[in-house]
N, C-alpha and C positions, 0 to 999 in steps of 0.2 A: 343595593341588593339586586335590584335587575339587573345591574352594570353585570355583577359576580355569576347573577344566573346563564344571563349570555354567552360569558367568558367561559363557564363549566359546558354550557349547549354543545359551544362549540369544539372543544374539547372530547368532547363524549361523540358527538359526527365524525370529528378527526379520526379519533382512534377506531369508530367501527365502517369509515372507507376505505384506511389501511387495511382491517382485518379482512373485510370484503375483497377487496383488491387481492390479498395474501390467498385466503380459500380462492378465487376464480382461476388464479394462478395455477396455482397448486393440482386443479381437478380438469386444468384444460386437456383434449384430446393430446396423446401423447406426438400425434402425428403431428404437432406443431414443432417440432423435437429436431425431427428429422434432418434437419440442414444446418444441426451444427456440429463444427468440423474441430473446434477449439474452444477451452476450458478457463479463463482465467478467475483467478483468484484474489485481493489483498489478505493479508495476513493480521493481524491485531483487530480484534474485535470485530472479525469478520469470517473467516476459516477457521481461527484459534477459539478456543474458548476464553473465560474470562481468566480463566486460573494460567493460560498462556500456553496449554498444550493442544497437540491437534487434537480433534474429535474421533473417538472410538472410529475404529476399521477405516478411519481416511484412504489408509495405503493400499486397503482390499479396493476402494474405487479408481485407486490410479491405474493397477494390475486391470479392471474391468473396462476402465475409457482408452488403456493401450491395444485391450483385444478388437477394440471397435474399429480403431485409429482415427481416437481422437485424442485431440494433444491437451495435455494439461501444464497452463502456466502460471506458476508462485510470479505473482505481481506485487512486490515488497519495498518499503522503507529502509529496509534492513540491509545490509551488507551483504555480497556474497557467499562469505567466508560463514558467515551465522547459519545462512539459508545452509548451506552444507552440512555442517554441525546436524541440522533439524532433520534434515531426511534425507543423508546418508546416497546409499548407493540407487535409491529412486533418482536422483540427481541424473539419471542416464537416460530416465524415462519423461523426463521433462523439460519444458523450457523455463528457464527460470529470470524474471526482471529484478535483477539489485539495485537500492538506491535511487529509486524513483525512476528506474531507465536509464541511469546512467554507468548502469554494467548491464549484457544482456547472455545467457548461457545458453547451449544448446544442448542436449546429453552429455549435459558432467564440461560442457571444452566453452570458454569464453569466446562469441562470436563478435563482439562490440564492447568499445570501453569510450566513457568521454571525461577524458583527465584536463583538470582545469590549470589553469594557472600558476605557478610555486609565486610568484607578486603578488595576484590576485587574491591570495586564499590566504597570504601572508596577511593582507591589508584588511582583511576582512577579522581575523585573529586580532589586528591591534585594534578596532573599532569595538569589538566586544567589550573585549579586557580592558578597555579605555573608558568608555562611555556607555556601557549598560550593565547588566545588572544579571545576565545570563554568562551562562559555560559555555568557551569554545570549545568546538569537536571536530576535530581533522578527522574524515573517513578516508583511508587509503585502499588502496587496494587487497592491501597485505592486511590492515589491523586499522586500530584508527587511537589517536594520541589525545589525550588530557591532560589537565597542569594538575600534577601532585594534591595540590591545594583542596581539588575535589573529589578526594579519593572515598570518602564519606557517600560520595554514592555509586561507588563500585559495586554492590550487587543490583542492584536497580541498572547501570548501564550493560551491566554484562548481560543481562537478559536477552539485551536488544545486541551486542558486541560483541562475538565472544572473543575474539581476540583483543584485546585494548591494553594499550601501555600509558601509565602516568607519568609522565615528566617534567622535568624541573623549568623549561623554557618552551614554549611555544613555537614565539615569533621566528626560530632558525630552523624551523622544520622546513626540510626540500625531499619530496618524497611524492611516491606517483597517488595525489589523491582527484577521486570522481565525485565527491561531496563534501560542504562543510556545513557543520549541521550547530543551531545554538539548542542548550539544554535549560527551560525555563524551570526551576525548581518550585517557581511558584503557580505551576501548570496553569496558566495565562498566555499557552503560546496562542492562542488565536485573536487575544487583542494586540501583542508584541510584534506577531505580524501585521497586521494593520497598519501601526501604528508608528514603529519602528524600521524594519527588515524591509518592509513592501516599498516602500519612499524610498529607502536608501540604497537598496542592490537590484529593485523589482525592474530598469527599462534594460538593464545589462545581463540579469541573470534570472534562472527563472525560481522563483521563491515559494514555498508551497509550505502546509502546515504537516506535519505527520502525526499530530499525534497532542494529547491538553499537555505535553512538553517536550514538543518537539519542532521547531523549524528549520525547513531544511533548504540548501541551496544548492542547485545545479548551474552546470553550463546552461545558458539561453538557449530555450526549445527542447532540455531534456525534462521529458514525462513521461507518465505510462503511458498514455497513447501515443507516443512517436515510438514507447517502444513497442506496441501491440501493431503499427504501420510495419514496423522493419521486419519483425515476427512473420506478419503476412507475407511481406514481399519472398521472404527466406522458404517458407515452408509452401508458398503459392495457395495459401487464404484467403477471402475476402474477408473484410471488415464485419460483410451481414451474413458471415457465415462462425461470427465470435460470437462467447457470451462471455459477463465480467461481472464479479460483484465486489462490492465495494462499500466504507462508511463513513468515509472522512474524505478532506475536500483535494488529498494527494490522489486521490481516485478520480476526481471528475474528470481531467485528459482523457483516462482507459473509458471511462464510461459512457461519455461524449463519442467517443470513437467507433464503438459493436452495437450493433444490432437489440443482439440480448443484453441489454444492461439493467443491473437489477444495482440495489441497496438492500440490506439488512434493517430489520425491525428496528436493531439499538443505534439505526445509522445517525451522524447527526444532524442537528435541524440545521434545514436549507441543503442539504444535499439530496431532497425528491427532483430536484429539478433537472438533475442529470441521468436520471434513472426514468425508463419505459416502465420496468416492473419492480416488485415487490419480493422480497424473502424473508421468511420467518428469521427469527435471529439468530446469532452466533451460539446462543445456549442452547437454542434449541436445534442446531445444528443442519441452520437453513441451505446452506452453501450446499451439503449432502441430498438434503430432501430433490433440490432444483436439480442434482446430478442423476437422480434414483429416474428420475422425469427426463433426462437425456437418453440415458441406459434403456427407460422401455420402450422411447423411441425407434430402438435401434436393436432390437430382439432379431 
């Protein structure tokens, strides 16, 4: 019974240093505001809501950080082509990171791409399909390919996809891809990477989770903070002149990298460790509140 009462203690301090933390945040003098020059984002349970649409009047704060000039960047898991789909002709007004950093856009025009391998990404497809228990995902440029087989969860991929074609063969695809991504059905990607993906591609390539079914794999060294370094160099940024929020462990790069680096309330655990501050959560639609608090900076 002490054991239990301890474990609730501490529990109940957890959650009211977070909220501490969140209110100190949240009411600090705006003038602390002032020296940021750029906006980043993740997108899934962090800028989105739960139901996977942006949050009321998103697009009125991109119009509001463009009259300041400051830059707003979609930092995503997601595909190019998807991120387009979502916001449209904003796309000019921003920078946008696909695939973990391994596409990078500048208003609407592709300024970096890191295409991997057609052997590589080949061999990586027959180790799947061979010997685990996960869906392969070729991300290309263009769309991204699945075996027939798992067409059963074509509305759940197309969320994240919107372009995606099922086909009958895999392993003869030669086609310009910047990610290959495995689809845990039994949303367990955080122990498959571990356990699996991290041992067998992690000193070649760099392997990160996206998502409770998602592992993704890039070229070695691509992240969101190598893409948030290239970002700077391009637009003539400093690093402590970013801020970034994030909730998952694709995010620690970008957030390791700025200055401002926050997590969301519904972040997951062990991810405070790469975040300075705090943000209410994606429901409550933290990502905006922290921007409202950039905006009065800059009156």
């Amino acid at each position: 019974t002490v054991a239990i009462c301890c474990t609730m203690m501490t529990v109940i301090q957890g959650s009211m240093i977070w909220r501490r933390t969140v209110h100190s945040y949240l009411n600090k003098e705006s003038e602390d505001m002032k020296n940021v020059k750029l906006i980043a984002s993740d997108m899934d349970h962090t800028l989105l809501m739960e139901n996977g649409k942006l949050p009321d009047g998103f697009f009125d704060y991109i119009d509001r950080l463009d009259e300041k000039g400051i830059r707003f960047v979609v930092a995503s898991g997601r595909p190019m082509y998807t991120l387009r789909d979502m916001f449209g002709d904003k796309m000019d007004k921003m920078v946008v990171i696909g695939d973990n950093g391994a596409a990078i856009s500048n208003c609407g025009k592709i300024i970096y791409k890191s295409l991997m391998d057609v052997e590589e990404y080949q061999s990586m497809i027959r180790f799947v399909e061979d010997e685990t228990d996960g869906v392969a995902v070729l991300c290309a440029l263009s769309g991204a390919y699945v075996l027939k087989k798992y067409e059963k969860y074509a509305k759940f991929f197309k969320a994240f996809l919107s372009n995606l074609e099922f086909v009958d063969d895999m392993r003869s695809l030669d086609v310009e891809a910047n990610k290959f991504t495995i689809f845990a059905p039994d949303k367990d990607a955080a122990v498959k990477y571990k356990e699996i993906y991290t041992p067998r591609f992690g000193d070649n390539f760099s392997v990160t989770v996206g998502g409770r079914e998602w592992i993704d794999i890039m070229n070695k060294g691509i992240n969101k903070g190598m893409a948030m370094r290239k970002i700077g160099e391009l637009l003539g940024i400093d690093t402590s002149e970013m801020m970034a929020f994030g909730d998952n462990f694709n995010d620690a790069e970008m957030l390791k990298t700025v200055y401002y680096s926050y997590i969301v309330a519904n972040a997951q655990p062990g991810m405070e460790k790469f975040a300075r501050f705090r943000a209410p959560s994606n429901e409550e639609r933290g990502v905006l509140q922290v921007m409202e608090q950039v905006l009065a900076a800059n009156l």
